[in-house]
N, C-alpha and C positions, 0 to 999 in steps of 0.2 A: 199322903206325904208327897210332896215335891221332886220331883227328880233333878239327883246333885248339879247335873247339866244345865237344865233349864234353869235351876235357881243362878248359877253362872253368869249365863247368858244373859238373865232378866240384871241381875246385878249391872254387868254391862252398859246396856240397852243405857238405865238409870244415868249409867256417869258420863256418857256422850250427849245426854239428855235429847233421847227419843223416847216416848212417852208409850209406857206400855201399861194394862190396867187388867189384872186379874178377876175372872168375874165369871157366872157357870154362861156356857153358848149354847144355846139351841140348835140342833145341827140343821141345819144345814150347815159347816163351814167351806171357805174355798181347801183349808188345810184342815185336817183332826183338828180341833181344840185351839185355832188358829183366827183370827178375823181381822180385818181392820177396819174404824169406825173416825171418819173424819181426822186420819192424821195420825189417830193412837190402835196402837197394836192391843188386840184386844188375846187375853190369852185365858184356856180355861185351864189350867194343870189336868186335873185326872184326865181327860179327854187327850192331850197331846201325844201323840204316837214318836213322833220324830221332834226331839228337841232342835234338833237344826236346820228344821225346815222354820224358826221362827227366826235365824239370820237372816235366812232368805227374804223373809217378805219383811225383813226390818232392810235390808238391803234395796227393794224397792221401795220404801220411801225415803233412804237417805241419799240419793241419786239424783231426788228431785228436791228445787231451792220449796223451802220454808210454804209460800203461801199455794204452792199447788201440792204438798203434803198433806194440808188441811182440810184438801178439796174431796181427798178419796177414800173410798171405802169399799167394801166387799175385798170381791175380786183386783186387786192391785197389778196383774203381771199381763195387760193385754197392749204390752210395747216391745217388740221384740230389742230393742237396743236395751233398754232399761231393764229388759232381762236379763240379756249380757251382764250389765253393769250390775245386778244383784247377784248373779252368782260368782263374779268377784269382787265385789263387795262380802258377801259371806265367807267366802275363804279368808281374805285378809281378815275377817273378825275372827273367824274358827284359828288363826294363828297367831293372834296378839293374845288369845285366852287362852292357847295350848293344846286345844283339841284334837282330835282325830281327825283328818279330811274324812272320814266315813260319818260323821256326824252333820254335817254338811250334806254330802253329796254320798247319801246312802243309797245302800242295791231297790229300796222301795221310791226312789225320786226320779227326775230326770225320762220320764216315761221310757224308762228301759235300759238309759244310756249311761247310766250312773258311773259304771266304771271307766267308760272310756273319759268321761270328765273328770275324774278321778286319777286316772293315767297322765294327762293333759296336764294339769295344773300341777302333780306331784313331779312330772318333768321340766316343769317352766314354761309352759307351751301353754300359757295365759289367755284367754280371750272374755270380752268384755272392759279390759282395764281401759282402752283408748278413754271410754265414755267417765270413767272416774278421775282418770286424767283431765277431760274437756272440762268436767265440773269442778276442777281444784284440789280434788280428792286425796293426790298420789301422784307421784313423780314415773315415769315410766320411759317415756321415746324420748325427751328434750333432752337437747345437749347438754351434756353433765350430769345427766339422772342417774347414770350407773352407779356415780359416785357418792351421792346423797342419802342421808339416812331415812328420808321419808319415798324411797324407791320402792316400788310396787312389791311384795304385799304388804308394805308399811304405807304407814298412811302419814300424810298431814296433817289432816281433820278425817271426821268419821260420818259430818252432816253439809250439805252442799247448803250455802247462806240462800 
């Protein structure tokens, strides 16, 4: 059986239409039960440990436009900006779906640091957004953004064209 989270999550992924494809994974993964295969998140359910480690690396690849999405696979997170911009990217997703920030940004993530990113974000003390901003993302530092409904951690779109 599915965990109600990830089922969520996947639901999600679907309606922003980022393409994720349930299927058994051989481990190695870079995440538990986790992979990405040209573009589409590849997920195995039983296998997944951490439901919201799969915002995460849905987060790096909505960061990035369309045809260099399609480009990657395995291992996704070796940019450190675009790492930024996926773990907020995952928060803004973890809060349009209702989540727990702990689901995200759990005590097993973050190698080590989880709570202090956790502290961070639940204070407003944001980092990563410039990059979601630069991409279209999400309104944040331009004048008049404070007053905008799609001001960070709302979004305007959820996929960079």
């Amino acid at each position: 059986m599915t965990d109600p989270t990830l089922t969520r999550i996947l639901s999600f992924l679907a309606d922003i239409g980022l393409p994720a494809e349930q299927r058994e994974l051989p481990p190695p993964t870079v995440l538990p039960g986790i992979s990405v295969e040209r573009g589409v998140l590849l997920v195995d359910p039983p296998r997944v440990t951490w439901p919201g480690d799969l915002l995460h690396e849905a987060g790096h690849l909505a960061v990035l436009p369309r045809e260099q999405r399609l480009e990657l696979s395995a291992n996704v997170g070796d940019d450190g900006g675009n790492e930024m911009g996926a773990i907020a990217w995952s928060y803004a997703a973890a809060q349009a779906l209702g989540l727990p920030i702990e689901v995200v940004f759990h005590d097993c993530g973050y190698k080590g640091g989880a709570a202090a990113v956790r502290a961070a974000f639940a204070e407003g003390r944001y980092f990563g957004v410039p990059i979601l901003e630069w991409r279209g993302l999400t309104d944040y530092q331009q004048p008049g953004a404070a007053q905008r409904a799609t001001r960070y951690p709302r979004m305007k779109k959820w996929l960079c064209d």
